[in-house]
Each structure stands twice: as C-alpha cells, then as structure tokens.
TIROMAR-811674 format. One record per residue (C-alpha): residue number from 1; y, x, z. Coordinates in steps of 0.1 Angstrom, whole numbers. Example, Ala and Ser with C-alpha at 12.3 -4.5 7.8 and 13.67 -1.06 7.14 Angstrom:
! TIROMAR-811674
<atom><i>1</i><Y>-45</Y><X>123</X><Z>78</Z></atom>
<atom><i>2</i><Y>-11</Y><X>137</X><Z>71</Z></atom>
***
This chain:
! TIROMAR-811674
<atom><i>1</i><Y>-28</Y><X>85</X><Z>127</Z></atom>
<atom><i>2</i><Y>-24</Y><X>50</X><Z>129</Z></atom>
<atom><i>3</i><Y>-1</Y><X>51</X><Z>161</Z></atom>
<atom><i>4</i><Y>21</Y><X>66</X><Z>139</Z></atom>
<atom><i>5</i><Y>18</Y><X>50</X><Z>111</Z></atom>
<atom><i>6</i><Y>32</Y><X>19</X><Z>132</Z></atom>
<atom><i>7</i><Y>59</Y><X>39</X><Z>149</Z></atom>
<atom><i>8</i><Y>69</Y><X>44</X><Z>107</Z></atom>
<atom><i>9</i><Y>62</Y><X>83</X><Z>115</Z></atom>
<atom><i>10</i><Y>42</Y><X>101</X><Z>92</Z></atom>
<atom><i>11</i><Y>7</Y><X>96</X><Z>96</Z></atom>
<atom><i>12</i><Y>-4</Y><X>131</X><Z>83</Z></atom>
<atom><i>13</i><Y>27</Y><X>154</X><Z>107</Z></atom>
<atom><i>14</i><Y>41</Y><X>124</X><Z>131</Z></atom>
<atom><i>15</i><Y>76</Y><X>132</X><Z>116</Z></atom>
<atom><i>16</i><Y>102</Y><X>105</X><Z>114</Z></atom>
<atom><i>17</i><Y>114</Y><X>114</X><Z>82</Z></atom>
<atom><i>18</i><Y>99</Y><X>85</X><Z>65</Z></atom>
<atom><i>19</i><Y>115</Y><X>55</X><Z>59</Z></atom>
<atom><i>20</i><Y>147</Y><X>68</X><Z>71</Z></atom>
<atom><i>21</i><Y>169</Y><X>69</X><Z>37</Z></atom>
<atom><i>22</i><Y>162</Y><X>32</X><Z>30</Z></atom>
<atom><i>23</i><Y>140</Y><X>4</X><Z>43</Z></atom>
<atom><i>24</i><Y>120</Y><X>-1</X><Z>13</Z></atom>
<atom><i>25</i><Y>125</Y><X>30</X><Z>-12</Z></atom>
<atom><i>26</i><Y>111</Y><X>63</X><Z>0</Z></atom>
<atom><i>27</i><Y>105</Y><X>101</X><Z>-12</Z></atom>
<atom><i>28</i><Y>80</Y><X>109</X><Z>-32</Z></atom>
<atom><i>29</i><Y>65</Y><X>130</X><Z>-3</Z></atom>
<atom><i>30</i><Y>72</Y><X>131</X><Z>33</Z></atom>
<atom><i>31</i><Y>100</Y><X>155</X><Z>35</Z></atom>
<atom><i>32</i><Y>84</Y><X>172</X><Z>67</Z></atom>
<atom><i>33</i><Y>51</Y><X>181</X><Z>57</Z></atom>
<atom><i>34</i><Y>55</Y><X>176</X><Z>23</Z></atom>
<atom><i>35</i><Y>25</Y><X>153</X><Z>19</Z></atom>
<atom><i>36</i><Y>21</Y><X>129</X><Z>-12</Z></atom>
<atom><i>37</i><Y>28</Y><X>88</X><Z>-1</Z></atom>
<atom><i>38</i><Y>6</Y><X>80</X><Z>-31</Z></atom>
<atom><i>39</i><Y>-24</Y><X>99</X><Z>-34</Z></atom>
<atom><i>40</i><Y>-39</Y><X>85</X><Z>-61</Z></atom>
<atom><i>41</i><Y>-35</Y><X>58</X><Z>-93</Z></atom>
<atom><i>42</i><Y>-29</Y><X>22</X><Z>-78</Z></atom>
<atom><i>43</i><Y>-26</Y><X>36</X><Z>-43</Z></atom>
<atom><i>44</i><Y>3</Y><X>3</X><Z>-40</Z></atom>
<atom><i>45</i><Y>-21</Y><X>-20</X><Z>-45</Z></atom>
<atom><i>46</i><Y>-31</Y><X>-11</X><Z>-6</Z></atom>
<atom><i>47</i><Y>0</Y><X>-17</X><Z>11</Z></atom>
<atom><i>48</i><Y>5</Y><X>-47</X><Z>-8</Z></atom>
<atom><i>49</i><Y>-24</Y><X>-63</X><Z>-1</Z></atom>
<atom><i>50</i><Y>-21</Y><X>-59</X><Z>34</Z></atom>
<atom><i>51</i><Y>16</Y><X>-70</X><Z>31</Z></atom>
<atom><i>52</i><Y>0</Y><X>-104</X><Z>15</Z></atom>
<atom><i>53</i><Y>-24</Y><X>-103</X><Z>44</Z></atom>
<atom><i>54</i><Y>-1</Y><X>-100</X><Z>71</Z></atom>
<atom><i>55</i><Y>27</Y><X>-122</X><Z>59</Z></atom>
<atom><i>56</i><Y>-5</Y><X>-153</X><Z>49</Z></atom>
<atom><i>57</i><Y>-17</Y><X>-149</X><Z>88</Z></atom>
<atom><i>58</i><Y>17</Y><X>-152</X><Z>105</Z></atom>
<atom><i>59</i><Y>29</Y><X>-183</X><Z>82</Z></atom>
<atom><i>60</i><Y>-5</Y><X>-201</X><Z>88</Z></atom>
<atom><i>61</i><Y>-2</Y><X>-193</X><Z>128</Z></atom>
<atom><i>62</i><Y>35</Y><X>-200</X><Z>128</Z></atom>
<atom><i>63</i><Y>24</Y><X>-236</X><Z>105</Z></atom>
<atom><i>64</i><Y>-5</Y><X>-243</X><Z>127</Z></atom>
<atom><i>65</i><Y>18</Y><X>-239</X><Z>159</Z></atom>
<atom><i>66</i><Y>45</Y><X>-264</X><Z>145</Z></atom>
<atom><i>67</i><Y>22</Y><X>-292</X><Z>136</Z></atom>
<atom><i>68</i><Y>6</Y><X>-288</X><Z>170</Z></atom>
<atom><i>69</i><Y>30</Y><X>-288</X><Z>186</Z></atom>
<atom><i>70</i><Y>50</Y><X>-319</X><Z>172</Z></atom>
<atom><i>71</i><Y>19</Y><X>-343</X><Z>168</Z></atom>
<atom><i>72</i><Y>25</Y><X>-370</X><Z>149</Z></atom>
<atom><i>73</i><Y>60</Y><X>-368</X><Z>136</Z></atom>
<atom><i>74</i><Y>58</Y><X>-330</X><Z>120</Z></atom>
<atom><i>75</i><Y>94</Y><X>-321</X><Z>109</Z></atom>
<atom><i>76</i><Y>81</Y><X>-313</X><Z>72</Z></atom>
<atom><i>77</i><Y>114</Y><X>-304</X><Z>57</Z></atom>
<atom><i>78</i><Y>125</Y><X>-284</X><Z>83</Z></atom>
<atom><i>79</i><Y>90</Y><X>-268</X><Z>87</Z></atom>
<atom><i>80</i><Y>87</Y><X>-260</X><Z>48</Z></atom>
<atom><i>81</i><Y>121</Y><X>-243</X><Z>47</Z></atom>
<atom><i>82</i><Y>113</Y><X>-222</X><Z>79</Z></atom>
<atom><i>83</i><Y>82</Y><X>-213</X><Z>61</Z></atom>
<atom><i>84</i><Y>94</Y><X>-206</X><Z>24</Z></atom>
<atom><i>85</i><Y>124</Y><X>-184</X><Z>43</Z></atom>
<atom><i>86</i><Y>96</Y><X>-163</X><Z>61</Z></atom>
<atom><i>87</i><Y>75</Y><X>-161</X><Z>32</Z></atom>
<atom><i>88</i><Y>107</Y><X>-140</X><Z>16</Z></atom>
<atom><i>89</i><Y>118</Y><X>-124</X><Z>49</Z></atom>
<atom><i>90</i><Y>80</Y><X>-112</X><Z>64</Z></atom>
<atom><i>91</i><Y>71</Y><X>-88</X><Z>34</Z></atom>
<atom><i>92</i><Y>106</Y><X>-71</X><Z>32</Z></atom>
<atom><i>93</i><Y>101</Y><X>-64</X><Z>67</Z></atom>
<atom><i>94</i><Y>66</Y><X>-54</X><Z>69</Z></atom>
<atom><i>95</i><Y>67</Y><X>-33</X><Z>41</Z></atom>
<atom><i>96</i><Y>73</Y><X>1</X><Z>53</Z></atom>
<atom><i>97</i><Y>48</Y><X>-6</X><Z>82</Z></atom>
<atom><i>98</i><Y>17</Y><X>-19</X><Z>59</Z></atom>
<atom><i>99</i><Y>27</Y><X>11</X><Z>36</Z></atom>
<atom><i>100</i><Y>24</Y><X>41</X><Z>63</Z></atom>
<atom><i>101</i><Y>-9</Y><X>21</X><Z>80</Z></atom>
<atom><i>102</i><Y>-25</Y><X>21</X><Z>44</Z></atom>
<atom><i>103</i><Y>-16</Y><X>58</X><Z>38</Z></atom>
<atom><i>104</i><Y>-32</Y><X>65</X><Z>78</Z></atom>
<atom><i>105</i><Y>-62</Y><X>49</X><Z>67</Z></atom>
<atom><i>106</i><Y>-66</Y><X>68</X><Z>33</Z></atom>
<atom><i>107</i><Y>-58</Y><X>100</X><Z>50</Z></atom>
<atom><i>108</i><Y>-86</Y><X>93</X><Z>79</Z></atom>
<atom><i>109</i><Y>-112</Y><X>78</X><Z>50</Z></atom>
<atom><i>110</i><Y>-102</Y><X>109</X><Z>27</Z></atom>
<atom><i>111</i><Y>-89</Y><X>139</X><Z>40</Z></atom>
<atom><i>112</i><Y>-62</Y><X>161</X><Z>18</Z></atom>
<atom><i>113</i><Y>-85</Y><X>187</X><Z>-1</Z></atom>
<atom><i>114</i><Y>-74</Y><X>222</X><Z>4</Z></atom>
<atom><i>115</i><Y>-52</Y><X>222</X><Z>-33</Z></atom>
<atom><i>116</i><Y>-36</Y><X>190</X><Z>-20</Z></atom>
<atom><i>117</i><Y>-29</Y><X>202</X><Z>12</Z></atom>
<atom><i>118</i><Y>-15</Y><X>237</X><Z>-4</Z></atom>
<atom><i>119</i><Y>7</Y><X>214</X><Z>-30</Z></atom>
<atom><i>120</i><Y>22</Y><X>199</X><Z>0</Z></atom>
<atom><i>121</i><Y>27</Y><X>230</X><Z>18</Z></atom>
<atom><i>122</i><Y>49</Y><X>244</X><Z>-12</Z></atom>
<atom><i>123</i><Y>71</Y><X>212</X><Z>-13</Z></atom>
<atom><i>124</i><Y>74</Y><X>210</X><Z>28</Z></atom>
<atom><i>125</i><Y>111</Y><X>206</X><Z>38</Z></atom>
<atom><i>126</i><Y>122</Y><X>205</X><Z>0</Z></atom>
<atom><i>127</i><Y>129</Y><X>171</X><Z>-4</Z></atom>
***
C-alpha cells in the first residue's frame, strides 16, 4: 500500500484516479474503488502532520547544508529567503503524497470493516 501511496495511486485499488482533478482538492472517495479518503473525524490532522514533518526535515537539512557549506560568511539574506520560499512551496507540493501515505497507513493499521467496504462498493465508479 505504501508503494502506491507514493506513486499518488490509491492505496486501497492502486488506481490513478486520485489526485488527478487537481493537485490539492480531491473526491470524496477514490472514484475507482469507491473507498472513503477520510475514514474517520480529524483524519486531516494525519496528513498534515506529516506535511509539517516533512517540510521541518528538508528546511533544517537544506539550512544545515548552506551554513556548512559557506563557513564563516553564511549568506543570511539569501539563505532566509530560499528558506521562507520553501517553507510555502514544500507543503503545497507534498500534500497529495503525505495525504495518500497517511491513508496507506490507516488502511494497513485498520482494515475497511465489511459495511465500509460494501459502502464503497455501491459508490465504485460513481464519482
């Protein structure tokens, strides 16, 4: 599920109907399988948090590299502005991709019950 979920297929049917509309809106369910994206109350708090994640350990490698590698005059103007613009950039492009790993994970840690599963069955291909 999780090669999938990087490849922004479906973690649940591998389809590529996903993200395909728009980069950051989606269905309410993929439109293959018919699977719900948000499984439960606060399932966004998830994907965001690994958005935060992600987008914290790039800018602190991507920081740490710069200083490094310009020892003892660090351009700090330049290197702020490179690292605000990223800050804005990183989650708008990680999105989709912390959003499908999230829903790979929940799906592995808690299977569709068998009414869930049938829910999705009825609304497969409809959307």
């Amino acid at each position: 599920m999780v090669g999938r979920a990087v490849r922004l297929r479906c973690p649940w049917c591998g389809a590529r109907r996903t993200f395909v509309r728009r980069w950051l809106w989606r269905d309410e369910r993929c439109r293959t399988c018919g699977i719900r994206w948000n499984r439960e109350v606060g399932f966004e708090l998830g994907p965001m948090t690994l958005n935060i994640i992600a987008t914290f350990l790039v800018l602190v490698v991507a920081m740490t590299v710069v200083v490094a590698a310009t020892l003892p005059d660090i351009p700090v103007h330049t290197t702020v502005i490179v690292l605000v613009a990223g800050a804005v950039v990183l989650p708008v492009l990680l999105y989709p991709f912390g959003y499908t790993l999230w829903l790979a994970g929940d799906l592995a840690a808690h299977p569709p019950s068998t009414d869930e599963l049938a829910d999705a069955a009825a609304h497969a291909g409809n959307t």
